[in-house]
FIMISE-439878 format. One record per residue: x, y, z of N, C-alpha, C in turn; residue number from 1. Coordinates in steps of 0.001 Angstrom, whole numbers, plus 524288, in hexadecimal, padded with zeros to 5 digits. Last residue first. Layout:
n_X: X	n_Y: Y	n_Z: Z	ca_X: X	ca_Y: Y	ca_Z: Z	c_X: X	c_Y: Y	c_Z: Z	num: NUM .
...
! end
This chain:
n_X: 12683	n_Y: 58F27	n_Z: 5902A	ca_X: 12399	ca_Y: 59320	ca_Z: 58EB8	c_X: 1230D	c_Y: 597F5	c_Z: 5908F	num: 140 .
n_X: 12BB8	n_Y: 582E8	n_Z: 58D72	ca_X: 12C33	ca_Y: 5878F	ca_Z: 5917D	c_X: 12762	c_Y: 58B3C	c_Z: 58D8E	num: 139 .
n_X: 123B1	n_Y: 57755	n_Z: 58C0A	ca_X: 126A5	ca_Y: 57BD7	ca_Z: 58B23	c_X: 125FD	c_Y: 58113	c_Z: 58BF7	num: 138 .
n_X: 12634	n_Y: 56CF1	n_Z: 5941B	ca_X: 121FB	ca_Y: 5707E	ca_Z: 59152	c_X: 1268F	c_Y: 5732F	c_Z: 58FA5	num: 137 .
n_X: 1234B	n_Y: 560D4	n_Z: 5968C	ca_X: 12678	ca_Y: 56265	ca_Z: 59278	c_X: 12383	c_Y: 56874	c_Z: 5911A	num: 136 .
n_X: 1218A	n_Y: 5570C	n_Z: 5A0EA	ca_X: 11DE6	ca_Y: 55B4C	ca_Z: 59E67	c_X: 123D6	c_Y: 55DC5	c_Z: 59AF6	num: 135 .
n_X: 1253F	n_Y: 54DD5	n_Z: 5A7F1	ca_X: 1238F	ca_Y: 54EE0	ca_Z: 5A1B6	c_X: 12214	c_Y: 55249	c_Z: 59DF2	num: 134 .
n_X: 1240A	n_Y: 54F34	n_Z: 5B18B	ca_X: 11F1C	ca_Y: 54DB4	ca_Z: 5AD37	c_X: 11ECC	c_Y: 54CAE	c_Z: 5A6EE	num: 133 .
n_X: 12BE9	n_Y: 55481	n_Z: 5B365	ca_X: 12C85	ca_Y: 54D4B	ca_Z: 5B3CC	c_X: 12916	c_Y: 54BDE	c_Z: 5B2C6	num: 132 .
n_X: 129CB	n_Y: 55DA9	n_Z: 5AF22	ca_X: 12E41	ca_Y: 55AB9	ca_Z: 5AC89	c_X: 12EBF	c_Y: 55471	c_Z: 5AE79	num: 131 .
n_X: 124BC	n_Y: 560E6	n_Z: 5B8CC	ca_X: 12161	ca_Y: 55E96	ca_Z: 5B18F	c_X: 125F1	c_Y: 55CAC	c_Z: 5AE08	num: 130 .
n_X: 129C5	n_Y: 5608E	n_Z: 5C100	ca_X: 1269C	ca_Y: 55E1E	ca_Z: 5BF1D	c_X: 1256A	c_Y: 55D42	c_Z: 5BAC9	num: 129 .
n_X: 1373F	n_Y: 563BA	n_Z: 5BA78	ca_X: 13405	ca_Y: 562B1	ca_Z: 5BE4C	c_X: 1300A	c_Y: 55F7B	c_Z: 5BDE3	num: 128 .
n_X: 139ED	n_Y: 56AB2	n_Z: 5AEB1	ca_X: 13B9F	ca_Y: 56675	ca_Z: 5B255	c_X: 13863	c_Y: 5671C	c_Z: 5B6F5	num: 127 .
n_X: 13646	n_Y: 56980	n_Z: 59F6A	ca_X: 13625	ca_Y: 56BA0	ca_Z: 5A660	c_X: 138B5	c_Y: 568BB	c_Z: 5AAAF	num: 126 .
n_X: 13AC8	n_Y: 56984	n_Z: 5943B	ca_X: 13AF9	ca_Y: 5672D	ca_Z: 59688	c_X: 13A5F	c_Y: 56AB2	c_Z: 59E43	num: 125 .
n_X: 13456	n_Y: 57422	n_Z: 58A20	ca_X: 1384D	ca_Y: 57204	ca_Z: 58D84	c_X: 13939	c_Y: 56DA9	c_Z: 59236	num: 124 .
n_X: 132C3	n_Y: 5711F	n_Z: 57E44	ca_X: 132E1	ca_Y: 57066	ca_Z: 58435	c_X: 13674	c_Y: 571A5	c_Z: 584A3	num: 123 .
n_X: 134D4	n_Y: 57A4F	n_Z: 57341	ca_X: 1354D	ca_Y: 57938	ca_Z: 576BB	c_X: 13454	c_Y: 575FE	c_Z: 57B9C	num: 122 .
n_X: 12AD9	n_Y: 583C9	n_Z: 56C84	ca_X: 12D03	ca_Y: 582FB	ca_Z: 571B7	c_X: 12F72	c_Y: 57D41	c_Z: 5733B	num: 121 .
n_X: 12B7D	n_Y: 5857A	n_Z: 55F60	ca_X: 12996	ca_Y: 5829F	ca_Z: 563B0	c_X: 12DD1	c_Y: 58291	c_Z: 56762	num: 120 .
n_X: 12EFE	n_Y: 58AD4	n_Z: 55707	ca_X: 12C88	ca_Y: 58D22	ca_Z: 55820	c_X: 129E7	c_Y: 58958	c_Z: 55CEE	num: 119 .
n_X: 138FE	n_Y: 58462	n_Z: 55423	ca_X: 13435	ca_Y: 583D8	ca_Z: 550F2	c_X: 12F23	c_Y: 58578	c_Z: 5518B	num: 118 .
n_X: 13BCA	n_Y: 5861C	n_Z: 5611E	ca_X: 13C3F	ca_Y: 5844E	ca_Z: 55C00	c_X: 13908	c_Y: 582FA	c_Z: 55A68	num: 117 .
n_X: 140A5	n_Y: 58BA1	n_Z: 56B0C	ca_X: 13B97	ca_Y: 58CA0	ca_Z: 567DE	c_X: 13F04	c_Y: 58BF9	c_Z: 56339	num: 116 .
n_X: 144BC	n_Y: 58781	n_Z: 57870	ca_X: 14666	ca_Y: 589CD	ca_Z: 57250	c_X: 140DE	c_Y: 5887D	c_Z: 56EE2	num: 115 .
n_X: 1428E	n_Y: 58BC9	n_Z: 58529	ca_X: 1407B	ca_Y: 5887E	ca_Z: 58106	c_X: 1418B	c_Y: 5896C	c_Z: 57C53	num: 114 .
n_X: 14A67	n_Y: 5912D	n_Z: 58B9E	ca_X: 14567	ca_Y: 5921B	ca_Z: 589D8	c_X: 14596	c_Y: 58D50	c_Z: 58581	num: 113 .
n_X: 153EB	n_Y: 58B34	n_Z: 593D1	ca_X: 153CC	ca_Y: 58E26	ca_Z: 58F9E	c_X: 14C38	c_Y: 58D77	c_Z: 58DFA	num: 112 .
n_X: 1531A	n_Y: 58663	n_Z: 5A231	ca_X: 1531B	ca_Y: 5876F	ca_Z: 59C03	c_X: 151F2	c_Y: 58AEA	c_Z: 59928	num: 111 .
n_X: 15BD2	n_Y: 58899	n_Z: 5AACD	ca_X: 15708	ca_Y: 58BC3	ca_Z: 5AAA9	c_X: 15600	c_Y: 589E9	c_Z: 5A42D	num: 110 .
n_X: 1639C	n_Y: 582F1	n_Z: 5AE30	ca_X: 161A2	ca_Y: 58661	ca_Z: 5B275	c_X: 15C50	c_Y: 588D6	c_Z: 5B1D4	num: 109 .
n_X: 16B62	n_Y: 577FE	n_Z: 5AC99	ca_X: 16791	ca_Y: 579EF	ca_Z: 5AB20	c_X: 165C5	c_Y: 57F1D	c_Z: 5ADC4	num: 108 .
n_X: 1781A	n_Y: 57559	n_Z: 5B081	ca_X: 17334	ca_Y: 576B9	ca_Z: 5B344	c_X: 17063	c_Y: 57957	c_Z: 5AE3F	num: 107 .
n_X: 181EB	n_Y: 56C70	n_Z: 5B0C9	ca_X: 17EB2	ca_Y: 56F3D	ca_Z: 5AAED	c_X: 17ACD	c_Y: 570A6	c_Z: 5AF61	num: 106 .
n_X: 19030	n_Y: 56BEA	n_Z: 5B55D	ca_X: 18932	ca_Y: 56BCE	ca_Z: 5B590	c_X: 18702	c_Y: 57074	c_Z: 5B1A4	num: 105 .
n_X: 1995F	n_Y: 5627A	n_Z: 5B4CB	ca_X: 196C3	ca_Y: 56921	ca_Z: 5B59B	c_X: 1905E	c_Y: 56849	c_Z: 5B600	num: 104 .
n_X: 19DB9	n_Y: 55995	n_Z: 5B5A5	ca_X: 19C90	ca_Y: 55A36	ca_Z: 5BA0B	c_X: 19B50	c_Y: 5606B	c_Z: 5B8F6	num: 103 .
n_X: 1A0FA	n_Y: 5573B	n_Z: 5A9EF	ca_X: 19BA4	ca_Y: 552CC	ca_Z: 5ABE7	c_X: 19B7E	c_Y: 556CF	c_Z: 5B32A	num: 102 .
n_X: 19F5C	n_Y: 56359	n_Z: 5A620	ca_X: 1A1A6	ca_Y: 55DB2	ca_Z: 5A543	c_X: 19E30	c_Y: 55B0D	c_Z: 5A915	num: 101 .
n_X: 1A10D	n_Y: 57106	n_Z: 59FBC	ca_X: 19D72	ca_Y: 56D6C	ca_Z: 5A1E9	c_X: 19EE7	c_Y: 568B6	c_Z: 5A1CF	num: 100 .
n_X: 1A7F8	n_Y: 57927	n_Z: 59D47	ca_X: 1A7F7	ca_Y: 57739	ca_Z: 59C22	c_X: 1A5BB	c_Y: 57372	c_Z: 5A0B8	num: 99 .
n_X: 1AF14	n_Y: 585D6	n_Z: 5983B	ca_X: 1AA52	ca_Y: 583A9	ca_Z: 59C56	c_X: 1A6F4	c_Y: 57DDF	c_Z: 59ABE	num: 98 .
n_X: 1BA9D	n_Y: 58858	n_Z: 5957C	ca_X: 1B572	ca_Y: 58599	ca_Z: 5946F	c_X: 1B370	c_Y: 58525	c_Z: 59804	num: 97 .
n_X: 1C1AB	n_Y: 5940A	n_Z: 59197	ca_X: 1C1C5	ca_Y: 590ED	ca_Z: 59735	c_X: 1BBA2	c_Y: 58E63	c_Z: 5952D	num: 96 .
n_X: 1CCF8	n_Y: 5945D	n_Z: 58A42	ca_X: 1C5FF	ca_Y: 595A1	ca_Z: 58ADA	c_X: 1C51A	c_Y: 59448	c_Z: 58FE7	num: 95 .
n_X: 1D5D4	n_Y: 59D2D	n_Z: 58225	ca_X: 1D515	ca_Y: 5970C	ca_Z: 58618	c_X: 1CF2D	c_Y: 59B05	c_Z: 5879A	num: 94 .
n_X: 1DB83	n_Y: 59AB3	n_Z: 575D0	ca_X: 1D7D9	ca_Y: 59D73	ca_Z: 5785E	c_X: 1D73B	c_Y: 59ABB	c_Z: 57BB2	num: 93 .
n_X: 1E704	n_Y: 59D68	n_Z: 56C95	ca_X: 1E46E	ca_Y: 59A48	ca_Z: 57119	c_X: 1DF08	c_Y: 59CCB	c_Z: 57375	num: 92 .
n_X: 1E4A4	n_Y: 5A0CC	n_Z: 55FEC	ca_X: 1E6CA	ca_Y: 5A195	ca_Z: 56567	c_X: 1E469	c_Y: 59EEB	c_Z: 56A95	num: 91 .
n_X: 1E2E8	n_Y: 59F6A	n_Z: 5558F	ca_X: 1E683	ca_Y: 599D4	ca_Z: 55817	c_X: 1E966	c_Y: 59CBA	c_Z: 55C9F	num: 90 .
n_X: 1DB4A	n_Y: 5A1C5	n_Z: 55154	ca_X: 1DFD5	ca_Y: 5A624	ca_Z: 55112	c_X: 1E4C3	c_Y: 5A322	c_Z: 5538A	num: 89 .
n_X: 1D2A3	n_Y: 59BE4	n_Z: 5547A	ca_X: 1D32D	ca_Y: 59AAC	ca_Z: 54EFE	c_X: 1DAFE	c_Y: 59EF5	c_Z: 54DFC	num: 88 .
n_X: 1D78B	n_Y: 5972C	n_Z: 56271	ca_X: 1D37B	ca_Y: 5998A	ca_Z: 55DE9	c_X: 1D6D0	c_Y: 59908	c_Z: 558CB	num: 87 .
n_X: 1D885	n_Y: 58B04	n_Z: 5692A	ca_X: 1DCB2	ca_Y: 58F54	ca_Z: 5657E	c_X: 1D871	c_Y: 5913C	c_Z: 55F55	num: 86 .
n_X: 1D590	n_Y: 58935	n_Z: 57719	ca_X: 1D442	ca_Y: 588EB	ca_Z: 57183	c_X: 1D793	c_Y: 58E06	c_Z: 56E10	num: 85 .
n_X: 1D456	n_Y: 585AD	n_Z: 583CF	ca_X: 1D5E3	ca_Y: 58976	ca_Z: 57FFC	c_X: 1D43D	c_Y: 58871	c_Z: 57AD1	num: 84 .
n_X: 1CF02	n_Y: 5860D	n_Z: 590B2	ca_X: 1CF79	ca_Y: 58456	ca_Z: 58C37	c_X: 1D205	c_Y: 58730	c_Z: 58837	num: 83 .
n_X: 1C933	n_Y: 58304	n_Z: 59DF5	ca_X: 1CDE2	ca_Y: 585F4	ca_Z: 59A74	c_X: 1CDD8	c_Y: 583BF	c_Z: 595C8	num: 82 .
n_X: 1BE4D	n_Y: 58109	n_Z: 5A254	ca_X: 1C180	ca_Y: 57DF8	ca_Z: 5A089	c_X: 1C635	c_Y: 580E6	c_Z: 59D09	num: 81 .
n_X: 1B459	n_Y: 57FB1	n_Z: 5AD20	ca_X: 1B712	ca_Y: 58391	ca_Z: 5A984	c_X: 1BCE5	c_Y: 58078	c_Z: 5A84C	num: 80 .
n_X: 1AB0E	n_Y: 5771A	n_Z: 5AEE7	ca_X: 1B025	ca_Y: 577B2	ca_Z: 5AFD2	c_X: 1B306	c_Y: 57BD7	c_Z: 5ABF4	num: 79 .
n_X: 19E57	n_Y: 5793C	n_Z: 5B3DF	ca_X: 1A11E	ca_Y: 57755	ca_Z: 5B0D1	c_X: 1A739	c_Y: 57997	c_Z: 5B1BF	num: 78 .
n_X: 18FFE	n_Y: 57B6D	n_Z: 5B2F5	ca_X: 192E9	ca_Y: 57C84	ca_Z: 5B7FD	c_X: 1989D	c_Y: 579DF	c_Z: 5B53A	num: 77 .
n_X: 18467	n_Y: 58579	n_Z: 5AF7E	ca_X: 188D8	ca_Y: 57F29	ca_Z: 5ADB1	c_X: 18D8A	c_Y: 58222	c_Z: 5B180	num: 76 .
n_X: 178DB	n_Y: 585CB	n_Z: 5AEA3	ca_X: 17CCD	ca_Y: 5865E	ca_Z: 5B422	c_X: 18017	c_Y: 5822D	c_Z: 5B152	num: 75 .
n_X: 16F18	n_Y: 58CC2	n_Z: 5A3DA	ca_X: 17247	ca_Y: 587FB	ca_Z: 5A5CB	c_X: 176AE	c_Y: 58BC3	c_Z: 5AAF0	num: 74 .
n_X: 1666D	n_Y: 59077	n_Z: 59E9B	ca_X: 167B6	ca_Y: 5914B	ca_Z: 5A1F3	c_X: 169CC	c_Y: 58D74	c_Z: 5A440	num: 73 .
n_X: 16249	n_Y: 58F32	n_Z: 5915C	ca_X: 162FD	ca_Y: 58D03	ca_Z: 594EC	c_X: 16683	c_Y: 58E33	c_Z: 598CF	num: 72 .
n_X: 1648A	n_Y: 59599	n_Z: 587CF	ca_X: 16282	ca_Y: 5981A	ca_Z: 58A7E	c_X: 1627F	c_Y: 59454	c_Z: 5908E	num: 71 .
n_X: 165B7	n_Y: 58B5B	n_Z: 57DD5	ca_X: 1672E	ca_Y: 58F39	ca_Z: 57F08	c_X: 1642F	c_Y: 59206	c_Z: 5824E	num: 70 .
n_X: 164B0	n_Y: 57DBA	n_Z: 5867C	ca_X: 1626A	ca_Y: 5824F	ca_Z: 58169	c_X: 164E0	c_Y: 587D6	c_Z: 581D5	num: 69 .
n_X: 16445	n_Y: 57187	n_Z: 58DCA	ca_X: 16556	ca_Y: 5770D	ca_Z: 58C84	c_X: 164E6	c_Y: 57A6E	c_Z: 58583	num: 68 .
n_X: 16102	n_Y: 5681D	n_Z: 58C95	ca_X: 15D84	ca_Y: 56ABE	ca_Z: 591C2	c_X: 16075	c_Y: 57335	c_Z: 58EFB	num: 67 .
n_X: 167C6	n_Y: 5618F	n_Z: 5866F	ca_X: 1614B	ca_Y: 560B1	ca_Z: 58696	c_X: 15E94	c_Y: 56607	c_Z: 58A86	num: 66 .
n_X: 16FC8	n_Y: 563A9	n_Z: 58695	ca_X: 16E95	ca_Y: 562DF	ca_Z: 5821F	c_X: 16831	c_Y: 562BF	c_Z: 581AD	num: 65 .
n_X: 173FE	n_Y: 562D6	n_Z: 5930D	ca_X: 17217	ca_Y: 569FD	ca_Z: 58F70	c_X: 16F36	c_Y: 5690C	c_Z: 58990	num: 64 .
n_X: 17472	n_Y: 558B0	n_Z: 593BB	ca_X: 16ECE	ca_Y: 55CA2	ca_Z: 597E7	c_X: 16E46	c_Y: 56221	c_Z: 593AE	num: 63 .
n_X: 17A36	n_Y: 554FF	n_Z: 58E0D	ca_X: 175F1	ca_Y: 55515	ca_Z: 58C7C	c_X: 17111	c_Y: 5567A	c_Z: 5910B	num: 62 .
n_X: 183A4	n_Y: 559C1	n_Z: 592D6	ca_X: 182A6	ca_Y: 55B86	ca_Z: 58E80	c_X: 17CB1	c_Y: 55BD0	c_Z: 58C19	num: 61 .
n_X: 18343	n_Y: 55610	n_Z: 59C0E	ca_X: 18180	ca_Y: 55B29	ca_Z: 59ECB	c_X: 180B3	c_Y: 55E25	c_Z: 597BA	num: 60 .
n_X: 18599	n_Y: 54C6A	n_Z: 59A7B	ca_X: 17FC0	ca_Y: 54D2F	ca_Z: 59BB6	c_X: 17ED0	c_Y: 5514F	c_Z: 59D25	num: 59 .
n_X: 190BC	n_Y: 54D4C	n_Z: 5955A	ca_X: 18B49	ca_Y: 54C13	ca_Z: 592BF	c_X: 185BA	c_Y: 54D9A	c_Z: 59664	num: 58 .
n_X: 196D5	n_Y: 5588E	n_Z: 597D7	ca_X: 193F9	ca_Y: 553B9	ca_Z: 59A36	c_X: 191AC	c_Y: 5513E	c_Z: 59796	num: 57 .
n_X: 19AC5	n_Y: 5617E	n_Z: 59250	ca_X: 19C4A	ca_Y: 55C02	ca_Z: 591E8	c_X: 199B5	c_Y: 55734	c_Z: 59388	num: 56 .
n_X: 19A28	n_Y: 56E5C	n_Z: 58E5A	ca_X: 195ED	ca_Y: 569E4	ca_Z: 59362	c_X: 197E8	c_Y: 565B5	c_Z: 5904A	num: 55 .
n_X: 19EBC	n_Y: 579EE	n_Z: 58E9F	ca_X: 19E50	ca_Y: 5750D	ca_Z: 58B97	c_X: 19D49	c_Y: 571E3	c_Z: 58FF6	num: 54 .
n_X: 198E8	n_Y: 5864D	n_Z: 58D2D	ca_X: 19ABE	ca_Y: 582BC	ca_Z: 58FC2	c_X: 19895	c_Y: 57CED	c_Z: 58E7F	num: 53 .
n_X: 19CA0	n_Y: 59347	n_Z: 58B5D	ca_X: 19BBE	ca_Y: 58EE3	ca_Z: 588B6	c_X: 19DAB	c_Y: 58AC5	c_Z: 58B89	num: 52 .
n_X: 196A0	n_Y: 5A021	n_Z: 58E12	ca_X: 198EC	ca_Y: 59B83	ca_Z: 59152	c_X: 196DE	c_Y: 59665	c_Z: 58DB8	num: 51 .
n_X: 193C8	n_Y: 5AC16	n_Z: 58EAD	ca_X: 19264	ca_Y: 5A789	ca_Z: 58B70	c_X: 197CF	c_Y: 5A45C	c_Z: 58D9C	num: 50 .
n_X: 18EEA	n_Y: 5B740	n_Z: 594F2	ca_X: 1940D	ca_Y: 5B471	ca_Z: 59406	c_X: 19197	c_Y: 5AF99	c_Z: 591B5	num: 49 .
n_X: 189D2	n_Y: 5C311	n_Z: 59478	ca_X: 18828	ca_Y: 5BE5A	ca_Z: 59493	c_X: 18E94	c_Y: 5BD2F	c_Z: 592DB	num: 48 .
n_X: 186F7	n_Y: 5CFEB	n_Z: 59C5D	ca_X: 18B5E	ca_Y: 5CC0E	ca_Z: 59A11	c_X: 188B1	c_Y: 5C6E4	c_Z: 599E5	num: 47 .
n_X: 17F01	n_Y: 5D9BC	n_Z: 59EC0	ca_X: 17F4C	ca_Y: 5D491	ca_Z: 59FFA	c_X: 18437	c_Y: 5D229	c_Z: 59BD1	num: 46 .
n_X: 17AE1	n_Y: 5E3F0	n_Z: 5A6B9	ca_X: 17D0F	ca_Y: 5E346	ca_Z: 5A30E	c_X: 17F08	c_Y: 5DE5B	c_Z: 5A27C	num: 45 .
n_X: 172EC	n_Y: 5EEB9	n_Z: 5AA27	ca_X: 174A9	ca_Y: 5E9D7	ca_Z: 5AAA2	c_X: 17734	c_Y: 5E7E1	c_Z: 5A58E	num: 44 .
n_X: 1741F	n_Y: 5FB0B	n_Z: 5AEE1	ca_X: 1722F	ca_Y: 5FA69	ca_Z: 5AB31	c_X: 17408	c_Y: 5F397	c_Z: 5ACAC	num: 43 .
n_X: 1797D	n_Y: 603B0	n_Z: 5B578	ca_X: 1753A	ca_Y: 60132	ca_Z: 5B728	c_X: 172C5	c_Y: 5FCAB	c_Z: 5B2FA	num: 42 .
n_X: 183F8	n_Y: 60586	n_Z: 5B261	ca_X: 180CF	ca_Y: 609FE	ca_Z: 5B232	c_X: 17A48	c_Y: 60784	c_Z: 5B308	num: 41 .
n_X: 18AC1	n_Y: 5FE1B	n_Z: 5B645	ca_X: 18AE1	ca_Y: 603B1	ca_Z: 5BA92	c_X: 183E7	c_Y: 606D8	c_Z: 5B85A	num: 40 .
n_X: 1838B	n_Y: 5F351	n_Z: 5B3EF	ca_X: 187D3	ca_Y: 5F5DF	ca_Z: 5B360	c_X: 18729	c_Y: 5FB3E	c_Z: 5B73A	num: 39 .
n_X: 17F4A	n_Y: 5E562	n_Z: 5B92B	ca_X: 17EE2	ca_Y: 5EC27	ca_Z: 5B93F	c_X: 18281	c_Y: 5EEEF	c_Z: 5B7CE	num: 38 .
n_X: 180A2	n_Y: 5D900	n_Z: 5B398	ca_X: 1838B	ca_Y: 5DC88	ca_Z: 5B62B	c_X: 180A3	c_Y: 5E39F	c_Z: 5B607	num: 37 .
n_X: 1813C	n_Y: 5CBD0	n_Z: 5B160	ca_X: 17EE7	ca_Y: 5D110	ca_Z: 5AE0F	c_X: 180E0	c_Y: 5D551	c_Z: 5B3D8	num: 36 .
n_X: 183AA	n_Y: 5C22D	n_Z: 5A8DF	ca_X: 18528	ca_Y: 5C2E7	ca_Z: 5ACFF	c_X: 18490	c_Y: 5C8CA	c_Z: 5AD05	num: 35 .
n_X: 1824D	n_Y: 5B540	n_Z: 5A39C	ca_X: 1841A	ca_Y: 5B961	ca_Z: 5A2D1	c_X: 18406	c_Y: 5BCD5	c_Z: 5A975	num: 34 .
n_X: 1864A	n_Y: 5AA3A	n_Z: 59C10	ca_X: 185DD	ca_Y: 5ABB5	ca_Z: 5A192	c_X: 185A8	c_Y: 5B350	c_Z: 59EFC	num: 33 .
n_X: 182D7	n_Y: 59FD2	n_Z: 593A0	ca_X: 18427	ca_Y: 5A6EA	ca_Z: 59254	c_X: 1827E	c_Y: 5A7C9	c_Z: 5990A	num: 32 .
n_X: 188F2	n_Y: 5951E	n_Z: 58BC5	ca_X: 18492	ca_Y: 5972F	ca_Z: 590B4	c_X: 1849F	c_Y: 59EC4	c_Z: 59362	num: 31 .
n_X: 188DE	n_Y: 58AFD	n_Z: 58418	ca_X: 18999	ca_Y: 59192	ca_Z: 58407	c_X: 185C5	c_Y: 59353	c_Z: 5878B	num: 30 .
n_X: 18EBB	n_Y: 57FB7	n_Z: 5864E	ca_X: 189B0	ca_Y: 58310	ca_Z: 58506	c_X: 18C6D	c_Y: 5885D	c_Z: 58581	num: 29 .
n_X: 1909F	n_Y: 572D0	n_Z: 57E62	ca_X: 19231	ca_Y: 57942	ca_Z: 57FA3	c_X: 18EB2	c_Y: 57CCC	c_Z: 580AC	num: 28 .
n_X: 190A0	n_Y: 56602	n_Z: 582A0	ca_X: 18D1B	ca_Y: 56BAA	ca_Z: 5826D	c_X: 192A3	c_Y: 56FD6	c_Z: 5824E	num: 27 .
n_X: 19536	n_Y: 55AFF	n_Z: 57B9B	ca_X: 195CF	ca_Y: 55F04	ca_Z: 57E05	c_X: 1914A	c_Y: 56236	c_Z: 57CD2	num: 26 .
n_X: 1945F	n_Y: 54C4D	n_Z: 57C79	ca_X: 19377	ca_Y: 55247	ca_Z: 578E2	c_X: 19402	c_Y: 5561E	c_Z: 57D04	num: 25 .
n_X: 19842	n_Y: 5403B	n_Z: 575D7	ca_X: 1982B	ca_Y: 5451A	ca_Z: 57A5F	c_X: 196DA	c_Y: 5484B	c_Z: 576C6	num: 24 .
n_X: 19E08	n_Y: 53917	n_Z: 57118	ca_X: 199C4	ca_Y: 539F3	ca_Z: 56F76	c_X: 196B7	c_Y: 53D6E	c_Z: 573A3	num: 23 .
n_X: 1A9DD	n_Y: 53AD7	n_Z: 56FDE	ca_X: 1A6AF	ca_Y: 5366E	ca_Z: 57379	c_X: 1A0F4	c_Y: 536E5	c_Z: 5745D	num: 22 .
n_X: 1AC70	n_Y: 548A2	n_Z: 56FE8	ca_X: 1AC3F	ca_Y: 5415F	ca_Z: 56EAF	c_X: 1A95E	c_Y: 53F0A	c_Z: 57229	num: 21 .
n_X: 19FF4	n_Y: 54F95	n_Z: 56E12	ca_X: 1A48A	ca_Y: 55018	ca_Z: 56F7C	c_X: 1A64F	c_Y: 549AD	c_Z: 56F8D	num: 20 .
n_X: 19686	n_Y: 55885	n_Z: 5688E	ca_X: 197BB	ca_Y: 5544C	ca_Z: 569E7	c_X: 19D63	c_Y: 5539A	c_Z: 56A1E	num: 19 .
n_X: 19007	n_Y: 563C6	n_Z: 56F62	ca_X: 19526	ca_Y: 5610D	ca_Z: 56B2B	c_X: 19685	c_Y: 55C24	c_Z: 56C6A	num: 18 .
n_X: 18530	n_Y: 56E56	n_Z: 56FCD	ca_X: 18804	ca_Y: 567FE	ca_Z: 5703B	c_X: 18BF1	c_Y: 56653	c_Z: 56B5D	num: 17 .
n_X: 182FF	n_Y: 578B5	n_Z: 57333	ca_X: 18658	ca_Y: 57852	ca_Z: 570BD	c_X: 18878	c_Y: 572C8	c_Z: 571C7	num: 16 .
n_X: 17A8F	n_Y: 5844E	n_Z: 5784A	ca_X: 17D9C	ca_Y: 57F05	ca_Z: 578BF	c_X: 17F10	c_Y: 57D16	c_Z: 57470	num: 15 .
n_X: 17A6D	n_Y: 591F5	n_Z: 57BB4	ca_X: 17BDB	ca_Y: 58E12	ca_Z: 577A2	c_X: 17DC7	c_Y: 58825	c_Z: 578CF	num: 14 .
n_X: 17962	n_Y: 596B1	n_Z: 586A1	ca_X: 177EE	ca_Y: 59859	ca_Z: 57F90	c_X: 177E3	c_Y: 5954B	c_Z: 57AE5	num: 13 .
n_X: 1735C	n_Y: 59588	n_Z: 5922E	ca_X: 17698	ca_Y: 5905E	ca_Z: 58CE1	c_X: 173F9	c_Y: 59472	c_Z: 5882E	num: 12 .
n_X: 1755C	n_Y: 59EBE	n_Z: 59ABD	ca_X: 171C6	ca_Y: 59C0D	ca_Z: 59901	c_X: 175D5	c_Y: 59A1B	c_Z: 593AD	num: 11 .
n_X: 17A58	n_Y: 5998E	n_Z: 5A853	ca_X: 17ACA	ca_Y: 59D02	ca_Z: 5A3EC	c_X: 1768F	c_Y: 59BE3	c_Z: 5A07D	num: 10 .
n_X: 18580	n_Y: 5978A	n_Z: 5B0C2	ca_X: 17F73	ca_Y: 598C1	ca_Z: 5B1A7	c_X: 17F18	c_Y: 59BF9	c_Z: 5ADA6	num: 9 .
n_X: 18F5D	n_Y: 5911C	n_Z: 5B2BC	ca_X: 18E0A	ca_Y: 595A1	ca_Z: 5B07B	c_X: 188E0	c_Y: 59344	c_Z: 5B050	num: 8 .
n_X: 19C11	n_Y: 58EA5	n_Z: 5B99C	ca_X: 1960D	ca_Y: 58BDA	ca_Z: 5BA4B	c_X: 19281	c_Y: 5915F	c_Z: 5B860	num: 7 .
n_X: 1A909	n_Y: 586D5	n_Z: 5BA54	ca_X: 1A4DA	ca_Y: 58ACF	ca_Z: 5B859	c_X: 19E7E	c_Y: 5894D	c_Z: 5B832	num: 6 .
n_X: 1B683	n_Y: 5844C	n_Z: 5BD15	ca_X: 1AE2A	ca_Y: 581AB	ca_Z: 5BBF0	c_X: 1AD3B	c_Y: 58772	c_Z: 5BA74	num: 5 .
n_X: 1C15A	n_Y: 57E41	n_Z: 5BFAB	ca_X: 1BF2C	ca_Y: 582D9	ca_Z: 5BE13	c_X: 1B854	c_Y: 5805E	c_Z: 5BAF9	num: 4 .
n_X: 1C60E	n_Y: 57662	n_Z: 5C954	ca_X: 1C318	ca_Y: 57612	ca_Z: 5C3DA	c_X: 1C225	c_Y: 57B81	c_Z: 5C478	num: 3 .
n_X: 1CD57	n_Y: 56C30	n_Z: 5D1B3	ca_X: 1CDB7	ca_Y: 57357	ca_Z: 5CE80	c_X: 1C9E4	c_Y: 57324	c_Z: 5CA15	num: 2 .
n_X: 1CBB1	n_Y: 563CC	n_Z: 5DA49	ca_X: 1CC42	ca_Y: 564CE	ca_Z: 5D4BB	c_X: 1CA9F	c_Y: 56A6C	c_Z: 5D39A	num: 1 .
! end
């Protein structure tokens, strides 16, 4: 079987849940790769790209609903998908989707800092020992 995939290493700018029939829901996330380079005159210089990608699975939906935040360092692995749509000028436009299903993969890699509300930190949930203790601290 022929498939076109894709596999982007990035940090999540924006998530984005939709409910869809049959009482389903979708992730959209916004994930920003970038990619930095020396020019002739010694100096560095960096490009960021933004990448929107729709996650279908349910359990790869409610892994990001609970575990991801803007700044979260995610590995999503998924099927690039041709597409079109007719803008408001009613000229065709074709897209290519990135698009997550029950056989891609959601990797976590590094979490986002703790969001500060109401002027309070946050847990965060640990993994390893003190996470099978039970312990709940927050980053610092």
């Amino acid at each position: 079987m022929d498939k076109a995939s894709f596999e982007i290493v990035g940090n999540v700018g924006k998530t984005e849940f939709k409910d869809i029939r049959g009482g389903k829901k979708i992730a959209i996330l916004s994930v920003a790769t970038s990619e930095r380079w020396k020019r002739d005159d010694g100096e560095w210089s960096e490009k960021t790209y933004w990448h929107r990608i729709a996650v279908f699975a349910p359990a790869k939906v409610e892994r990001i609903e609970t575990m991801v935040q803007k700044g979260t360092r995610v590995r999503l692995v998924g099927q690039i998908r041709p597409g079109s749509y007719e803008n408001d000028q009613g000229h065709t436009r074709y897209v290519f989707e990135f698009v997550i299903g029950p056989f891609g993969e959601v990797e976590i890699l590094a979490r986002a800092k703790p969001r500060e509300e109401d002027g309070q930190r946050q847990p965060v949930r640990r993994r390893g020992k003190a996470a099978a203790a039970g312990d709940e601290t927050a980053a610092g």
